[in-house]
C-alpha positions as CSV (number, residue, x, y, z in Angstrom):
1,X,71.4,-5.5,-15.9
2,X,70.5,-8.6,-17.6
3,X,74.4,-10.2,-17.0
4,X,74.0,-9.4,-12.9
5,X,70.1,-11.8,-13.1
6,X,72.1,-14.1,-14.8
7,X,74.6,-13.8,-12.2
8,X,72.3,-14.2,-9.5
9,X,70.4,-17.2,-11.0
10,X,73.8,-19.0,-11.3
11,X,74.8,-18.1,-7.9
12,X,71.0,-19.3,-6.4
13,X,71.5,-22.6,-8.2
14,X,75.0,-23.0,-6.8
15,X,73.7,-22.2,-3.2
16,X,70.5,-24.7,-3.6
17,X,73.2,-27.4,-4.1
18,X,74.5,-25.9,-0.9
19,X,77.6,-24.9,-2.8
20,X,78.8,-28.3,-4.7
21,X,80.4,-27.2,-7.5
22,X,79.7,-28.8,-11.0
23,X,83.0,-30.5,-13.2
24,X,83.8,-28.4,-15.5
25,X,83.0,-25.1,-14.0
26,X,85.1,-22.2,-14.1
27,X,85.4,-20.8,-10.6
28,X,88.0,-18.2,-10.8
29,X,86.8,-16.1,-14.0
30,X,83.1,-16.5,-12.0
31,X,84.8,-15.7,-8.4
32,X,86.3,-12.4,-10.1
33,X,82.7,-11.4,-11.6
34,X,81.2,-12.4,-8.5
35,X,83.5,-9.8,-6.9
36,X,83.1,-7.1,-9.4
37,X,79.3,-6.7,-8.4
38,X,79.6,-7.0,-4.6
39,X,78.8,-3.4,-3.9
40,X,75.1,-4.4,-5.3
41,X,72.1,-3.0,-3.3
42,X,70.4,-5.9,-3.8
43,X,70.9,-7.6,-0.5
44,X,70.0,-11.1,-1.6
45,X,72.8,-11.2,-4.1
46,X,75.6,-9.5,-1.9
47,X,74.8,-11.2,1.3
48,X,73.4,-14.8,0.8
49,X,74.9,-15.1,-3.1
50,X,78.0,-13.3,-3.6
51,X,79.5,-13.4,0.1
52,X,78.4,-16.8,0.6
53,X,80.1,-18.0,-2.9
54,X,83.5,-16.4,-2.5
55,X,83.7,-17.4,1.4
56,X,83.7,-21.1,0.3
57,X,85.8,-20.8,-2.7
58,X,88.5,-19.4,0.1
59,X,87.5,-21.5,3.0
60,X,87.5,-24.7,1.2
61,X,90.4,-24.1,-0.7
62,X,88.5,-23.9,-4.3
63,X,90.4,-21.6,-5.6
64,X,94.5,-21.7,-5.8
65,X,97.2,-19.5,-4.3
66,X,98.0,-17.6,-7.2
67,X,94.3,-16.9,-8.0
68,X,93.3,-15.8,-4.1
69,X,96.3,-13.6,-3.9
70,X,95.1,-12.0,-7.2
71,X,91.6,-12.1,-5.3
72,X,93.3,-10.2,-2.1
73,X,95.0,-7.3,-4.5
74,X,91.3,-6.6,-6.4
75,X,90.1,-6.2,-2.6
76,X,93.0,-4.0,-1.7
77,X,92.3,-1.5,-4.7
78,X,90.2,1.4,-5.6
79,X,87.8,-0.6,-7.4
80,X,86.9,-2.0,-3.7
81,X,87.9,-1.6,0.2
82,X,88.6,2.0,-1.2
83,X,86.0,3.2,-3.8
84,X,84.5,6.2,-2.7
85,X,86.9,6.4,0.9
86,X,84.9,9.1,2.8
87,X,81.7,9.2,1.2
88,X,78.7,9.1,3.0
89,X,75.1,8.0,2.7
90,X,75.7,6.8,-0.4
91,X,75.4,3.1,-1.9
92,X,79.6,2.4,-2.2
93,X,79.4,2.0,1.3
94,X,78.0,-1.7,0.4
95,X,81.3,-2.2,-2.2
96,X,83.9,-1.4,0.5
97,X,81.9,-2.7,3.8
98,X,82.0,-6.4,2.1
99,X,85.4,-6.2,0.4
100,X,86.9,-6.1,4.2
101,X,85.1,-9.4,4.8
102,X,86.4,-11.2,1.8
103,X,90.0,-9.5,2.7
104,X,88.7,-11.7,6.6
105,X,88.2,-14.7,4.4
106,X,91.4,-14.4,2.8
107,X,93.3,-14.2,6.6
108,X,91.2,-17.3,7.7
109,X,93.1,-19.3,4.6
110,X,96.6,-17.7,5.6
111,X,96.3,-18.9,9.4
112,X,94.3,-21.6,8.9
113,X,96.2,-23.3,5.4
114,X,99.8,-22.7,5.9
115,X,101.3,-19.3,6.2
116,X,103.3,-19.5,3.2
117,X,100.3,-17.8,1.2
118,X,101.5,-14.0,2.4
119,X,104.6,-13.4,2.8
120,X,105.3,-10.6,5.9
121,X,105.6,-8.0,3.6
122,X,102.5,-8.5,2.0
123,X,100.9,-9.0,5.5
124,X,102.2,-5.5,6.4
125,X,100.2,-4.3,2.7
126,X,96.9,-5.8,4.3
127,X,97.3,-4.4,7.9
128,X,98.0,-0.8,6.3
129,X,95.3,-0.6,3.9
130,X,93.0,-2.3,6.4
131,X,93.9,0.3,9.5
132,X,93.6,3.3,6.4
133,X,90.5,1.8,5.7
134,X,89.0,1.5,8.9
135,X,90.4,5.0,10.5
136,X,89.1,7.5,7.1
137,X,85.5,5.2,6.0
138,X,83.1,7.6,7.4
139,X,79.7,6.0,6.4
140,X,78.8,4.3,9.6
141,X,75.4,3.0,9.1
142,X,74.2,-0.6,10.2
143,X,71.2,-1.8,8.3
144,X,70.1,0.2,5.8
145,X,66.3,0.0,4.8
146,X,65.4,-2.0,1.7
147,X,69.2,-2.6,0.7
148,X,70.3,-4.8,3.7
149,X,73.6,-4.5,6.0
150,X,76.3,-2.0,5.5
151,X,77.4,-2.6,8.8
152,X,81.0,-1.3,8.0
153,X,82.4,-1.2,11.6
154,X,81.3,-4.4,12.2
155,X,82.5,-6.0,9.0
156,X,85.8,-4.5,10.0
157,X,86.1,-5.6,13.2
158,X,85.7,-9.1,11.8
159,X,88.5,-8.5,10.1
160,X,91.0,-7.0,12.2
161,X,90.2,-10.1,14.3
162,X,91.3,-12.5,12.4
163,X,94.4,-10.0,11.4
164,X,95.3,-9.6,15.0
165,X,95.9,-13.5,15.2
166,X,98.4,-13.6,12.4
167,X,101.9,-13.8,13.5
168,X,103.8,-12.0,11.5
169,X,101.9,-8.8,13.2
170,X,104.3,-7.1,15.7
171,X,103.2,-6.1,19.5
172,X,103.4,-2.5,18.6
173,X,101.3,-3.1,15.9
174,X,98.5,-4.9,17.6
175,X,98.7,-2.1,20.2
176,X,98.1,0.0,16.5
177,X,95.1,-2.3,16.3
178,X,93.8,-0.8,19.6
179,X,94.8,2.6,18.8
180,X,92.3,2.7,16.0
181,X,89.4,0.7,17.5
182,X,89.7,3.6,20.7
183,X,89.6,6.1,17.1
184,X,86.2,4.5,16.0
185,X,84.7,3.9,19.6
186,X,85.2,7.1,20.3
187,X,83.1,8.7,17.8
188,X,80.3,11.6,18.3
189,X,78.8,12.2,15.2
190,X,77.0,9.0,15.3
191,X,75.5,5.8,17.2
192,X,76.4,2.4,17.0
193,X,73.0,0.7,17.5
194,X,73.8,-2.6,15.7
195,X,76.6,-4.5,18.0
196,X,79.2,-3.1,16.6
197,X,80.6,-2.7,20.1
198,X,80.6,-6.4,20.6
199,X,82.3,-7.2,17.2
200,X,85.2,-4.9,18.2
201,X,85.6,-6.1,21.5
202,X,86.2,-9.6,19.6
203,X,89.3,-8.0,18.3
204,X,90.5,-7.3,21.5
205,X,90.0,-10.5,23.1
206,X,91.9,-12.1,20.2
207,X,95.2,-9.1,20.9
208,X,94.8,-10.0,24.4
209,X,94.7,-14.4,23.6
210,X,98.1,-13.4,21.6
211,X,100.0,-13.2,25.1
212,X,102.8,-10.4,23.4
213,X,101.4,-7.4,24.8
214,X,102.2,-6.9,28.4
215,X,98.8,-6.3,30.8
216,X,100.0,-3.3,32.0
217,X,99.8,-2.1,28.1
218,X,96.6,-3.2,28.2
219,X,95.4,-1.4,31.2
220,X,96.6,1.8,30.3
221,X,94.7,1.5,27.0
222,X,91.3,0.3,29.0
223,X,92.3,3.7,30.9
224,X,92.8,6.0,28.2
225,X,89.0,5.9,27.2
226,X,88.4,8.1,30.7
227,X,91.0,10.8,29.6
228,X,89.9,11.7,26.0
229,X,88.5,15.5,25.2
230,X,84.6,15.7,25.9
231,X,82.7,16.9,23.0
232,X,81.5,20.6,24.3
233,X,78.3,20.5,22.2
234,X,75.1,18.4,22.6
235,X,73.9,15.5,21.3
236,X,77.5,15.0,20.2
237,X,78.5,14.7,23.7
238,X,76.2,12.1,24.6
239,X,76.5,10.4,21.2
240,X,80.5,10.0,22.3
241,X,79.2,8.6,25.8
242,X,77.0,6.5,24.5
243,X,79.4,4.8,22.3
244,X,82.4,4.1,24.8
245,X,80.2,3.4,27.4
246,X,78.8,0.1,25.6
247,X,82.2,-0.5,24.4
248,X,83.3,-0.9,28.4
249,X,80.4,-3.2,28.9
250,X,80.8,-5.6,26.1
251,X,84.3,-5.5,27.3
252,X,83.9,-6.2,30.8
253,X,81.2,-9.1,30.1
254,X,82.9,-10.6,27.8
255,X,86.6,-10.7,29.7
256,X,84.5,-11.5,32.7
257,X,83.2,-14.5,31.0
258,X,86.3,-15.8,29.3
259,X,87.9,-15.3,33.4
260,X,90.2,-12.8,31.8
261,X,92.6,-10.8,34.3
262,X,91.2,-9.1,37.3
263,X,93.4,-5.9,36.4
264,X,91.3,-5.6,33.3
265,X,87.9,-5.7,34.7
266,X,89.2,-3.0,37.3
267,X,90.3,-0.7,34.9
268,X,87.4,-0.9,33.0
269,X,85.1,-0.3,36.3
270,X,87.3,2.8,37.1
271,X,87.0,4.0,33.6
272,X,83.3,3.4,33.4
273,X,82.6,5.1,37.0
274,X,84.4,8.0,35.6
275,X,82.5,8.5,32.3
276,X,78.9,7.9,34.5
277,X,79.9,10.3,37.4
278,X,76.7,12.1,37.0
279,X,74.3,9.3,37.4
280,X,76.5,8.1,39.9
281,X,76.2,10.6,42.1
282,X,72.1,11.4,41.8
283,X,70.6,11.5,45.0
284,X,66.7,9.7,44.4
C-alpha cells in the first residue's frame, strides 16, 4: 500500500510537469509498475496517472520497440486484458477495461510510427485476443460510483478502431469486426447508458473509410440487426431494443454527417422502422 502512494506521488509530480521526463529516469522499469497497478479502484491513479503516463511513453515514442512489444504481451496475458474473463461486478473489470486502451495506444504507434513494430502475425495475436476479449467480458458497467469509469465496451471500441485501420487486417476480418460489435449491440441483459453506442459506431466508420469492403456487405450487415431472434421475456426484450435502436441512430447521424452513402442511411431507416413498428403504427 505504501509502494502504490509512492507510486502515485511520482506519477502526480510527473503530470504537474505535464509529463517532461527528468534525465536520468528509468521509464521502462516504472512504465511496467505503472502497468502492474492499473486495475486500481482509485480512479485518480488509473485514469489521470497511470493511463495518462503510459499513453505518452507510447505516443511520444519514450519507450523503445523492444520495450513496447514487451508492454503489448503484459497487456495480452492473464495478468491483464484477461484476468478474471467473465466476471462480473467485481473490481478486475478496471484491470482488463484499461489494458484494451493501452493495447489502442500500442496500435496508434504501429500505424502512426512505421509498421515494422508488428509483424502480421503478431497483428493477427492482437486482433484474436482483442475479438476474445470483447465477445466473453461480461461486466458491462459505465461509471461505477466512487471508483470511476469501467466503461469496458467503450474502451474496446476505442480499440478496435484503431485496429480496423491497420492494414495488415483482411476484409473478412474487418467484416469479423462487425460481426462482434452486432454481438455486443445486441445484448438484453443490460443497458448501455454511457455512449457506448457512439464509440462503436466510430469503429464502423473507420471499416467503412478502409474502402475494402463492398457497400453491399455493408448493407446487409446494417440489415441483419432487423432479423435477429426477439428476446420472449420482458425487460429483456426492451433492454435488447433499446440497445440497437441507439446503435441505428448514432449510426445514421453520424454517416449522415460524414455524407456517407445514401444506401446506408436507407438501410438503416428500414431497419429502424422495423424494430419501432409499434410506435409507428399508434393511432393518437
Amino acid at each position: 500500500m505504501e509502494r502504490i502512494q509512492q507510486l502515485k506521488e511520482q506519477l502526480q509530480a510527473l503530470r504537474d510537469k505535464d509529463w517532461k521526463m527528468p534525465e536520468g529516469l528509468e521509464l521502462y522499469p516504472l512504465a511496467m509498475e505503472a502497468m502492474s497497478n492499473i486495475g486500481t479502484t482509485d480512479p485518480v491513479l488509473r485514469d489521470e496517472l497511470i493511463l495518462e503516463f503510459l499513453f505518452v511513453l507510447i505516443t511520444e515514442r519514450l519507450l523503445s520497440k523492444e520495450q513496447i512489444k514487451e508492454l503489448l504481451s503484459s497487456c495480452l496475458s492473464e495478468k491483464h486484458l484477461f484476468y478474471k474473463l467473465g466476471e462480473k461486478e467485481d473490481d478486475s473489470i478496471f484491470n482488463r477495461a484499461f489494458t484494451i486502451l493501452i493495447v489502442r495506444a500500442i496500435l496508434y504507434y504501429h500505424r502512426n510510427f512505421g509498421e515494422d513494430l508488428l509483424n502480421k502475425e503478431e497483428i493477427q495475436k492482437v486482433f484474436d485476443d482483442a475479438l476474445r476479449f470483447v465477445r466473453q467480458e461480461k461486466d458491462l458497467r459505465g461509471y461505477v460510483k466512487d471508483k470511476g469509469w469501467a466503461h469496458a465496451m467503450a474502451h474496446s471500441g476505442d480499440a478496435l478502431r484503431a485496429l480496423a485501420l491497420c492494414n495488415e487486417l483482411s476484409p473478412d476480418q474487418l467484416l469479423e469486426i462487425l460481426e462482434v460489435i452486432r454481438e455486443k449491440v445486441s445484448i438484453y441483459n443490460y443497458v448501455y447508458i454511457n455512449e457506448e453506442a457512439e464509440r462503436l459506431t466510430s469503429v464502423v466508420i473507420n471499416i467503412i473509410h478502409r474502402n475494402v469492403i463492398r457497400e453491399e456487405k455493408i448493407v446487409n450487415w446494417i440489415r441483419s440487426f432487423g432479423n435477429l431472434e426477439v428476446p420472449s421475456s420482458l425487460p429483456e426484450r426492451h433492454y435488447w431494443k433499446e440497445n440497437i435502436k441507439n446503435f441505428l441512430r448514432s449510426m445514421y447521424f453520424r454517416l449522415k454527417f460524414k455524407k456517407e452513402s445514401e444506401a446506408y442511411l436507407q438501410a438503416i431507416e428500414e431497419t429502424q422502422n422495423k424494430l419501432n413498428e409499434f410506435f409507428n403504427n399508434l393511432k393518437a
